[in-house]
VOBAFI-47477 format. One record per residue (C-alpha): residue number from 1; residue in one letter; chain; x, y, z. Coordinates in steps of 0.2 Angstrom, whole numbers. Last residue first. Example, Ala and Ser with C-alpha at 12.3 -4.5 7.8 and 13.67 -1.06 7.14 Angstrom:
<nodes>
> num,residuo,cadena,c1,c2,c3
> 2,S,A,68,-5,36
> 1,A,A,62,-22,39
</nodes>
This chain:
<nodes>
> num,residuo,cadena,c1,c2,c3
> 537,X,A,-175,74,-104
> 536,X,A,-163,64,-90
> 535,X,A,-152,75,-77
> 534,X,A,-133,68,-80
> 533,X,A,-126,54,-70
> 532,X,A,-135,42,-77
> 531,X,A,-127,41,-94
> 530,X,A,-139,46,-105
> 529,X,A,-129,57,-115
> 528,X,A,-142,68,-124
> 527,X,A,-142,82,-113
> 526,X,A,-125,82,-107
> 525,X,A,-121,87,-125
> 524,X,A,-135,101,-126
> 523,X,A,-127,107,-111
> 522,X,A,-137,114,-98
> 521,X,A,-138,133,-99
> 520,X,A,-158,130,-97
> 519,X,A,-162,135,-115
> 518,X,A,-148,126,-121
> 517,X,A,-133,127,-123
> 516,X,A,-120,121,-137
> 515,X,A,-104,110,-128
> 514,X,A,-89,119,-120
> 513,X,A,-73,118,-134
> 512,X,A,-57,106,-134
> 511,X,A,-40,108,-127
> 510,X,A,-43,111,-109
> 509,X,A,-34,123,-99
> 508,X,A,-37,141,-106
> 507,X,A,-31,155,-94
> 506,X,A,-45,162,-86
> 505,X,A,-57,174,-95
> 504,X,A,-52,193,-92
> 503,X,A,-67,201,-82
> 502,X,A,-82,212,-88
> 501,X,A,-95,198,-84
> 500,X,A,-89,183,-77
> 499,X,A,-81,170,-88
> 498,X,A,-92,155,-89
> 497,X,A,-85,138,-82
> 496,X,A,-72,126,-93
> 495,X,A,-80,108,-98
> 494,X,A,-66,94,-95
> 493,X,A,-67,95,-75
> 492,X,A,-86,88,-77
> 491,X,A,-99,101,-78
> 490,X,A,-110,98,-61
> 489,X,A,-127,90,-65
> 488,X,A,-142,100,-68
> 487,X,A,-154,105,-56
> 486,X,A,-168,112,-65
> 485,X,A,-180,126,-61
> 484,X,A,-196,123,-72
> 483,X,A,-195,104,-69
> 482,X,A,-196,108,-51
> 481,X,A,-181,106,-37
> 480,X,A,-186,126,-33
> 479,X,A,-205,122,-34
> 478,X,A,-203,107,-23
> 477,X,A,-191,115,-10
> 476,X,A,-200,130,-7
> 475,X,A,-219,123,-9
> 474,X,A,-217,107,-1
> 473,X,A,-204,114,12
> 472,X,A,-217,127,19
> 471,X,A,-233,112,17
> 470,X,A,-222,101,27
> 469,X,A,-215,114,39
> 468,X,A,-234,122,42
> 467,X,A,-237,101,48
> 466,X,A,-223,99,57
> 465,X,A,-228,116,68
> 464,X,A,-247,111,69
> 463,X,A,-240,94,77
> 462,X,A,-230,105,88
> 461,X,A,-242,116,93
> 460,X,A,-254,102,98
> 459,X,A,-242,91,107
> 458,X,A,-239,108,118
> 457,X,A,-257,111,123
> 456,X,A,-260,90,128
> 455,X,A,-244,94,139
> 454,X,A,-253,108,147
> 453,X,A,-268,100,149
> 452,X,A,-260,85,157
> 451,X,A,-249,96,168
> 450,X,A,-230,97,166
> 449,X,A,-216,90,177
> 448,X,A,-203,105,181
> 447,X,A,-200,122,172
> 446,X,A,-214,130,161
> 445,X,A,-211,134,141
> 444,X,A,-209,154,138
> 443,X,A,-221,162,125
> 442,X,A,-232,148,129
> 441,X,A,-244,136,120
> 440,X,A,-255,142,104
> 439,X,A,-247,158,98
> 438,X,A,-231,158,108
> 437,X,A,-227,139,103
> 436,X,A,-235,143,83
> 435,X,A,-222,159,82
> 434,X,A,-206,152,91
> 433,X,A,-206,139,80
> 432,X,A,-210,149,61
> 431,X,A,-199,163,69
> 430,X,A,-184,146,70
> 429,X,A,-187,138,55
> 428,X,A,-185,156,44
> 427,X,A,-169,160,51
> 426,X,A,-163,141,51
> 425,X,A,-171,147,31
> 424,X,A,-161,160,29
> 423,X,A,-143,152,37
> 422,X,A,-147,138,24
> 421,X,A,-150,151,8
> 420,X,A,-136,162,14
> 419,X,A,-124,147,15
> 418,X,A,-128,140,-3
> 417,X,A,-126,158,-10
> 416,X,A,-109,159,0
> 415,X,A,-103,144,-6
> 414,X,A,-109,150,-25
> 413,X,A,-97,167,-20
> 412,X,A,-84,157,-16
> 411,X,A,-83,150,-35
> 410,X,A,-82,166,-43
> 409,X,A,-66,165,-53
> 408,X,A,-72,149,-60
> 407,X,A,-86,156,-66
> 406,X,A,-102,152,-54
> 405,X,A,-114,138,-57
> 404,X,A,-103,123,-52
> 403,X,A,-104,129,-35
> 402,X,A,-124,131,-34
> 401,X,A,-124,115,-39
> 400,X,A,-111,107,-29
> 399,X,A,-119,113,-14
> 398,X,A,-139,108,-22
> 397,X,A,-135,89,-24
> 396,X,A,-124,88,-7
> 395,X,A,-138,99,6
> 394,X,A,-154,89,-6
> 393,X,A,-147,73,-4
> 392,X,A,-144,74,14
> 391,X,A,-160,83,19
> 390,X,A,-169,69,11
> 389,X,A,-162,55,20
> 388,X,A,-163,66,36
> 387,X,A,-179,67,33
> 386,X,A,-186,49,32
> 385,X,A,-176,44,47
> 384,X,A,-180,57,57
> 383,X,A,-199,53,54
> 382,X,A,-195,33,57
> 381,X,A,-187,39,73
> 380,X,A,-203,51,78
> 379,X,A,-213,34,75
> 378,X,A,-201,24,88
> 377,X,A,-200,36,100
> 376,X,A,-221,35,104
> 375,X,A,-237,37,97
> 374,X,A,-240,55,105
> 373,X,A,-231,67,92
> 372,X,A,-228,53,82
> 371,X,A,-241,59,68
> 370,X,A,-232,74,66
> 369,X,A,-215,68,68
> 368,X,A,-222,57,51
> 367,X,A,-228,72,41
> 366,X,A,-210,79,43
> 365,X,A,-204,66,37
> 364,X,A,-214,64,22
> 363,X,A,-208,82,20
> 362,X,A,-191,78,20
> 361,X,A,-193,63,8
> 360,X,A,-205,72,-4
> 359,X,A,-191,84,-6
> 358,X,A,-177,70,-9
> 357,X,A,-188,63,-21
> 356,X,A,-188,79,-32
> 355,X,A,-169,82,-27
> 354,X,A,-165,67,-35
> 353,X,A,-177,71,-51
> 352,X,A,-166,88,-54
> 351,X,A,-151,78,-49
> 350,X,A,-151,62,-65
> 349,X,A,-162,48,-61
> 348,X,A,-153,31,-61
> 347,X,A,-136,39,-58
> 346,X,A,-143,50,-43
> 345,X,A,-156,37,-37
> 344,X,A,-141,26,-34
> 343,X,A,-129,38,-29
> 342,X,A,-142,41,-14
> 341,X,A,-147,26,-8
> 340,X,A,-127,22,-8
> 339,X,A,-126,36,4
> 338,X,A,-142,32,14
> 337,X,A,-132,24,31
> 336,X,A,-124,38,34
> 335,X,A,-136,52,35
> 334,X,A,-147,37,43
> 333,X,A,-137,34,56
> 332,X,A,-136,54,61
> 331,X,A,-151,58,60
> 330,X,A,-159,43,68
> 329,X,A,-145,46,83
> 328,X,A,-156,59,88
> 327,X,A,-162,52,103
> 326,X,A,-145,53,108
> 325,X,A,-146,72,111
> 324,X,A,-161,69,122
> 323,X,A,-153,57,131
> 322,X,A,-138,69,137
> 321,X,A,-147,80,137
> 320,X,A,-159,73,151
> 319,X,A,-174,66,145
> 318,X,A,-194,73,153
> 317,X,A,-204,68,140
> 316,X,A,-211,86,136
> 315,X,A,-199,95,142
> 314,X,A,-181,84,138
> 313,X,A,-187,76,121
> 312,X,A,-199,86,117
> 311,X,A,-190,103,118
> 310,X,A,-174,93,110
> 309,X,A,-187,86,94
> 308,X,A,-193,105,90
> 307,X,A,-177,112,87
> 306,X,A,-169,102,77
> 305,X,A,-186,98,68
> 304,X,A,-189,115,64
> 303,X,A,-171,119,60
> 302,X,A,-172,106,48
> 301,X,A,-187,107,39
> 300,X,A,-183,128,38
> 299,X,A,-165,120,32
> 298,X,A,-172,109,16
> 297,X,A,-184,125,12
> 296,X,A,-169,136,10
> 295,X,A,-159,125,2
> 294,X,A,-171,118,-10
> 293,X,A,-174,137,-15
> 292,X,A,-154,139,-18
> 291,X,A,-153,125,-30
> 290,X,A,-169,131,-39
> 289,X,A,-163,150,-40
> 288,X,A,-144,144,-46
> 287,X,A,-150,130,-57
> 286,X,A,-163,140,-66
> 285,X,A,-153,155,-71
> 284,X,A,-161,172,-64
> 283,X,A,-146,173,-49
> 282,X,A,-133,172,-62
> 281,X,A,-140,186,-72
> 280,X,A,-139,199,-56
> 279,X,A,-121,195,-59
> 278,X,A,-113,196,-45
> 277,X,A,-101,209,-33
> 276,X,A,-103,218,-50
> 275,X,A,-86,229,-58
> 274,X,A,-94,242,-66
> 273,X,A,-108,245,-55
> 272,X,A,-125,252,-62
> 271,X,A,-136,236,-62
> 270,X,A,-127,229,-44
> 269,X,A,-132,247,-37
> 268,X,A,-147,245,-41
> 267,X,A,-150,226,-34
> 266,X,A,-140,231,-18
> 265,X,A,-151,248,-14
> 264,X,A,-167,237,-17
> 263,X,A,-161,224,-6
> 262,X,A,-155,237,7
> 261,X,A,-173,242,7
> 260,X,A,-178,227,10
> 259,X,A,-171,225,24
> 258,X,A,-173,241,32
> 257,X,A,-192,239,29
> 256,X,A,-190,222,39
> 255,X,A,-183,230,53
> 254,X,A,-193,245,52
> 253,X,A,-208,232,56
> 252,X,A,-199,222,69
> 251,X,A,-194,237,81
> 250,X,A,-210,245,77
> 249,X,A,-221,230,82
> 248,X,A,-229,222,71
> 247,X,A,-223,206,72
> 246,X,A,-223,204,89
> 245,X,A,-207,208,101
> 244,X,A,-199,192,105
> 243,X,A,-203,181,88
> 242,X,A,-205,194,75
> 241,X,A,-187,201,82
> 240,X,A,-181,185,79
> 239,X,A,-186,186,59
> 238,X,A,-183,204,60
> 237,X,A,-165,200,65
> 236,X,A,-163,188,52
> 235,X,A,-167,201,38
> 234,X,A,-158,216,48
> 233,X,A,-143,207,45
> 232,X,A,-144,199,30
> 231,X,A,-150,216,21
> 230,X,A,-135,227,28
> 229,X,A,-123,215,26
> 228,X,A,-128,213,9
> 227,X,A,-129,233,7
> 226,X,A,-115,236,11
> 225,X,A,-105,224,-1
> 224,X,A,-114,231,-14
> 223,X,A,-107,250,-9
> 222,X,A,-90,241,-7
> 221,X,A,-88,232,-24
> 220,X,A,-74,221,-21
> 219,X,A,-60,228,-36
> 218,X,A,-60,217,-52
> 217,X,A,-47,203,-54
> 216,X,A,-57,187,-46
> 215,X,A,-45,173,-43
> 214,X,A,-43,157,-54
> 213,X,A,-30,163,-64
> 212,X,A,-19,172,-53
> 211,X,A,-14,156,-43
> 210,X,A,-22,151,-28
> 209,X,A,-12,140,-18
> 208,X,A,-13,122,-16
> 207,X,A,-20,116,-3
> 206,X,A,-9,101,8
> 205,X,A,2,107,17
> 204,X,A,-4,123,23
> 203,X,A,-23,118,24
> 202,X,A,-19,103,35
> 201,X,A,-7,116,46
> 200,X,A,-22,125,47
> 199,X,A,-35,112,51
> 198,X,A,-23,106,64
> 197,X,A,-22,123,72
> 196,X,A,-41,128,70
> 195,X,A,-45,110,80
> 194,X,A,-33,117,91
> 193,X,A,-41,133,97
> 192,X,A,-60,127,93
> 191,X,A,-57,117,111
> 190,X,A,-58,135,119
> 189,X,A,-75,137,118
> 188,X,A,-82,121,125
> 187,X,A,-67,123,139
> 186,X,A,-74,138,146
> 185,X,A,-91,129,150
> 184,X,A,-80,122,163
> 183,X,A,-77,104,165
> 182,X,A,-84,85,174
> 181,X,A,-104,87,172
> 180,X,A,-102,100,156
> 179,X,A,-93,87,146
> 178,X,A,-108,76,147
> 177,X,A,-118,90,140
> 176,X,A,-107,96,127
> 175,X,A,-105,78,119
> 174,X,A,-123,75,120
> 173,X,A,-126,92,116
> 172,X,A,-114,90,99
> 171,X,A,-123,75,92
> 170,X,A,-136,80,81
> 169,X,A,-126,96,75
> 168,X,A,-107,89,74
> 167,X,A,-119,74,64
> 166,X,A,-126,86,53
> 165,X,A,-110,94,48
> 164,X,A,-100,78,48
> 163,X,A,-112,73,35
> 162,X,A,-114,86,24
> 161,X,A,-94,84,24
> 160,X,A,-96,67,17
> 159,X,A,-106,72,4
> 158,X,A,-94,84,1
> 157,X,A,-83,72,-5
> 156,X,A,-94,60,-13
> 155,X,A,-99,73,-25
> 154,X,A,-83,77,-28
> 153,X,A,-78,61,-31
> 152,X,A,-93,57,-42
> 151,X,A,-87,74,-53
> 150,X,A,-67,68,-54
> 149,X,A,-56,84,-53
> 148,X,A,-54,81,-36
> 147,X,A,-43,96,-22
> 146,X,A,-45,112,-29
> 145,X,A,-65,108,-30
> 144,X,A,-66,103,-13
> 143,X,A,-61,122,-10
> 142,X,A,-76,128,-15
> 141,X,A,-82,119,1
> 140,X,A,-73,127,14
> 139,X,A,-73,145,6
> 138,X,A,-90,152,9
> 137,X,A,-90,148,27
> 136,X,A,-73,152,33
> 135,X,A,-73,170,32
> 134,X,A,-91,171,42
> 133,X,A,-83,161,55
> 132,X,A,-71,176,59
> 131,X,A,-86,187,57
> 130,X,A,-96,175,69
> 129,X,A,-79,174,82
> 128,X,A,-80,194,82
> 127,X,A,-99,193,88
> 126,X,A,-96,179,101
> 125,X,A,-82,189,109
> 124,X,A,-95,204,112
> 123,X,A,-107,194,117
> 122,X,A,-96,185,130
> 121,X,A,-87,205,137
> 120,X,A,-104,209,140
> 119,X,A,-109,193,150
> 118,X,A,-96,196,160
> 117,X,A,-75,192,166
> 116,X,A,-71,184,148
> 115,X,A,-52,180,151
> 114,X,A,-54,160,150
> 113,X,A,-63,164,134
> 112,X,A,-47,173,125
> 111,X,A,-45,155,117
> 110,X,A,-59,157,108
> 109,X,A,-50,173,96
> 108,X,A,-36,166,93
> 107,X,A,-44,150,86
> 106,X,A,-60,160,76
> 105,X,A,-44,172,70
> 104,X,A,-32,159,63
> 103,X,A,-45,149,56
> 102,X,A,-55,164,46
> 101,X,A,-36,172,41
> 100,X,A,-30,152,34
> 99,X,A,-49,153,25
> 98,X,A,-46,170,16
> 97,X,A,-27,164,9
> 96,X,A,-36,147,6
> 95,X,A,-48,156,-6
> 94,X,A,-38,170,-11
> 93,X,A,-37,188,-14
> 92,X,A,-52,192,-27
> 91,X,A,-61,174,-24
> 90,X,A,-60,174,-5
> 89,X,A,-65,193,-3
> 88,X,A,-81,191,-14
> 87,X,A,-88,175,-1
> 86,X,A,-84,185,14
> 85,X,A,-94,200,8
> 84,X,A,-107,187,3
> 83,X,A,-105,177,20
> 82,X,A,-104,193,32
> 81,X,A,-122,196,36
> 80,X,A,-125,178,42
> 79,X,A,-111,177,51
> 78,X,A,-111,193,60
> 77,X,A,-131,187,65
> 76,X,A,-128,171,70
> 75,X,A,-113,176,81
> 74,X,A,-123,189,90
> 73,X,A,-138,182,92
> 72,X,A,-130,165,102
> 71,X,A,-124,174,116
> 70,X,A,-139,188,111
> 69,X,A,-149,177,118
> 68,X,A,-139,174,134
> 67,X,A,-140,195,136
> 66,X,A,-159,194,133
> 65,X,A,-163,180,147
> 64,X,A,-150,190,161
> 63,X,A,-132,186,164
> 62,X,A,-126,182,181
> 61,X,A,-110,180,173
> 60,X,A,-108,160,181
> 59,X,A,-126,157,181
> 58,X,A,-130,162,165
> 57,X,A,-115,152,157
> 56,X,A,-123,137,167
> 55,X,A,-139,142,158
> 54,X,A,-132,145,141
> 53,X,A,-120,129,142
> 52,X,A,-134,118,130
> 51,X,A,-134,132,118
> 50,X,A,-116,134,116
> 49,X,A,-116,115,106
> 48,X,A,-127,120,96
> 47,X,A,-119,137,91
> 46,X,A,-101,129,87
> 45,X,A,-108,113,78
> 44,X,A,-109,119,61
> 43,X,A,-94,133,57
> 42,X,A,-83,120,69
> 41,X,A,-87,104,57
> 40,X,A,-84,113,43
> 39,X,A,-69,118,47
> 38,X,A,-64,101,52
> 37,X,A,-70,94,35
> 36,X,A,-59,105,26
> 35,X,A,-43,100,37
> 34,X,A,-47,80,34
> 33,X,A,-50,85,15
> 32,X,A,-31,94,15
> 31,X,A,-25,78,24
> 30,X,A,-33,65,16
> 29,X,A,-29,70,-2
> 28,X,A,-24,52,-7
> 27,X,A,-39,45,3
> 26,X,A,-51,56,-5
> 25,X,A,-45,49,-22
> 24,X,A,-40,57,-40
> 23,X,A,-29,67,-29
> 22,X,A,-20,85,-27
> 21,X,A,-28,93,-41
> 20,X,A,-13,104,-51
> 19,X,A,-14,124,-46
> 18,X,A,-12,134,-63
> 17,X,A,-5,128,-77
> 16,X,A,12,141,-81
> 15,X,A,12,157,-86
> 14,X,A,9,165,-68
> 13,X,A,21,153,-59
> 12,X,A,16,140,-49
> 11,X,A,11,143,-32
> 10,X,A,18,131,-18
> 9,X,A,12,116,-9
> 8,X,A,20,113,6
> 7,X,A,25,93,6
> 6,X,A,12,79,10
> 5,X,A,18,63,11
> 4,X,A,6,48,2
> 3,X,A,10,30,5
> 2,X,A,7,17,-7
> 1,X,A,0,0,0
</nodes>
């Protein structure tokens, strides 16, 4: 058996072939892969796993509800109004330059925990690690692309990653839970310091740099820039402020009306730029808006159900976290378990179908926690079972997608898109929650063993809640994985990506010509070659 030693991998010059793939396997590019997956496994678990320590974390500050809200607010907020600013950064001045920064500052930054001394002093740490995070998101998986050339390894790569992700988020209170009976809160902070440290040194030795080829040349557009953080942010917030203060209440109203202003100011200022953060265009082809939609649908399902099965679980049923957190273990087996399941229906059926199926899987799902409500564990296990199948396909089919999508200069910003369109829909999930349990059970759920009438009360808003998901990812997910909004397959590494609007074209690598387009921009090539890994006509 070969061995494989990973040496620093230097820039090529500016004449020559830009950055070589590092392996045709994932096991000959371990280390880089094993680096990307750990940052993707601190952007995904680092919020869940803070959320079991709030209480201890309120006891220790003497922290009020609000200021352990905003422990959490803070970093969801900076990173969700930073990705497409992030994302714009990473392809003008690097994509493993960006990501190194991201790593080194989220590392830094959680080892300075031990001197947090007030709540204050936490929410303000939490919002410098989000922007940090923010720099990472919209790089990690682009940069699967610099590693495999080969379209099914790519898929499987990320698939992979999906997988860590979901796991990091179905299992992180167990870990953090038990952690908490024997250590300080403290240490769930600081353990992002050397998981950043072995990421970077996997980065360092085993990404390739970005060569001036595949970077972005035009200057970032600032006022765009803005105005995406401007929109992002006040978006979300509206969405919590909905839940807290009412939804028309002036805080939530001038909110929203901020938000879509700074939509407006973004999409006129994109028409008018020179030098575009992206082309308006891009968002209007099918793939891009049906790959995004599914996202957004998929991670309302997800949130919701996240969400929703740890409040029944430990309140309703009385679990510790510890056993509530493993009675998610249906997530993470069948995330695992459904890979060949997946590959299968994806060669058989081409994505745009895939995704179809994958939809009617999550919302299936969702229509079974429903019914398990009061039938017991092992019908809410069939329900988890059912979505987290369909979240899987959906989260890998619609990642490369959106990816693929961009110019090859541009290929952060189709992270960032696919981050945006998850971090709005957790957005979405989560005032859709908080929304139906004010509405029709509690604004805030009761400590201690519940009443009969109480606990017949809360089985009702959560079966009310599964259903609004079901009927909310039916129409998000399904229209955006619909014949009308296609989900072709990923170009394979012999068809060169679009040149962006107004920049120089990348060096030319391959020796023949991109297929005729049609219609959809799908290849008219990739149309009739039935192969099964290309979306069927």
């Amino acid at each position: 058996m070969s061995h494989t030693t990973f040496e620093p991998v230097t820039s090529p010059s500016r004449e020559s072939a830009p950055a070589t793939i590092v392996g045709k396997t994932i096991s000959q590019a371990w280390l880089p892969f094993a680096a990307l997956c750990l940052c993707f496994f601190v952007e995904m678990v680092d919020n869940t796993v803070l959320t079991i320590a709030l209480p201890t974390m309120g006891r220790d500050l003497h922290a009020s509800t609000t200021q352990l809200q905003w422990v959490t607010g803070a970093y969801s907020l900076m990173f969700g109004s930073l990705l497409l600013t992030s994302g714009s950064l990473a392809d003008r001045f690097g994509r493993r330059r960006v990501l190194t920064v991201g790593l080194a500052g989220f590392g830094l930054v959680s080892a300075l925990v031990w001197l947090v001394q007030d709540a204050g002093q936490l929410i303000a740490l939490r919002a410098v690690m989000g922007m940090f995070a923010a720099c990472m998101a919209p790089v990690t998986m682009s940069l699967v692309f610099r590693l495999f050339d080969d379209e099914k390894v790519r898929m499987r790569a990320i698939s992979i990653m999906v997988i860590i992700g979901m796991s990091a988020m179905a299992l992180g209170p167990v870990v953090a839970g038990g952690a908490l009976e024997s250590v300080s809160w403290h240490w769930l902070l600081f353990v992002n310091t050397p998981i950043a440290a072995f990421a970077i040194l996997g980065l360092l030795y085993g990404v390739p740099k970005d060569t001036a080829e595949d970077l972005h040349t035009t200057p970032l557009d600032l006022p765009a820039a803005l105005a995406t953080m401007a929109a992002m942010g006040l978006g979300c917030y509206a969405l919590t402020s909905g839940v807290d203060n009412g939804w028309t209440s002036p805080v939530t109203l001038a909110c929203f009306v901020g938000a879509a202003l700074a939509v407006v100011v973004f999409i006129a200022r994109e028409r008018r730029a020179a030098h575009p953060m992206i082309d308006l265009a891009v968002l209007t082809r099918p793939t891009v808006r049906g790959a995004a939609l599914a996202q957004l649908g998929s991670s309302v399902a997800m949130m919701a159900a996240m969400f929703m099965l740890i409040l029944h679980f430990q309140y309703a049923l009385g679990w510790s976290p510890m056993k509530a957190g493993l009675g998610n273990l249906p997530f993470v087996v069948m995330m695992i378990i459904s890979s060949p399941v997946s590959e299968k229906l994806i060669a058989r059926f081409g994505h745009r179908v895939t995704c179809m199926i994958a939809t009617a899987s999550v919302v299936l799902g969702t229509l079974v926690l429903a019914f398990g409500v009061e039938h017991g564990y092992w019908v809410l296990a069939a329900g988890m079972g059912l979505m987290a199948m369909g979240l899987r396909i959906i989260m890998t089919v619609c990642a490369v997608a959106l990816i693929e999508a961009m110019p090859e200069d541009q290929t952060s910003m189709g992270t960032a898109l696919n981050d945006v369109s998850q971090e709005l829909g957790n957005s979405l999930g989560t005032a859709v929650v908080g929304t139906i349990l004010a509405a029709l059970v509690a604004r805030t759920l009761p400590d201690g063993l519940w009443s009969a009438d109480f606990l017949e009360s809360f089985f009702h808003g959560e079966r009310v809640i599964y259903l609004v998901v079901a009927v909310l990812v039916a129409v998000i997910s399904g229209y955006g994985s619909a014949p009308r909004s296609p989900i072709p397959t990923p170009r394979t590494s012999t068809e060169p990506r679009p040149a962006a609007p107004g920049v120089r074209p990348p060096v030319a690598r391959r020796a023949h010509a991109r297929p005729p387009l049609d219609g959809h921009g799908v290849s008219r090539a990739t149309l009739s070659n039935n192969k099964g890994s290309r979306v069927p006509v």
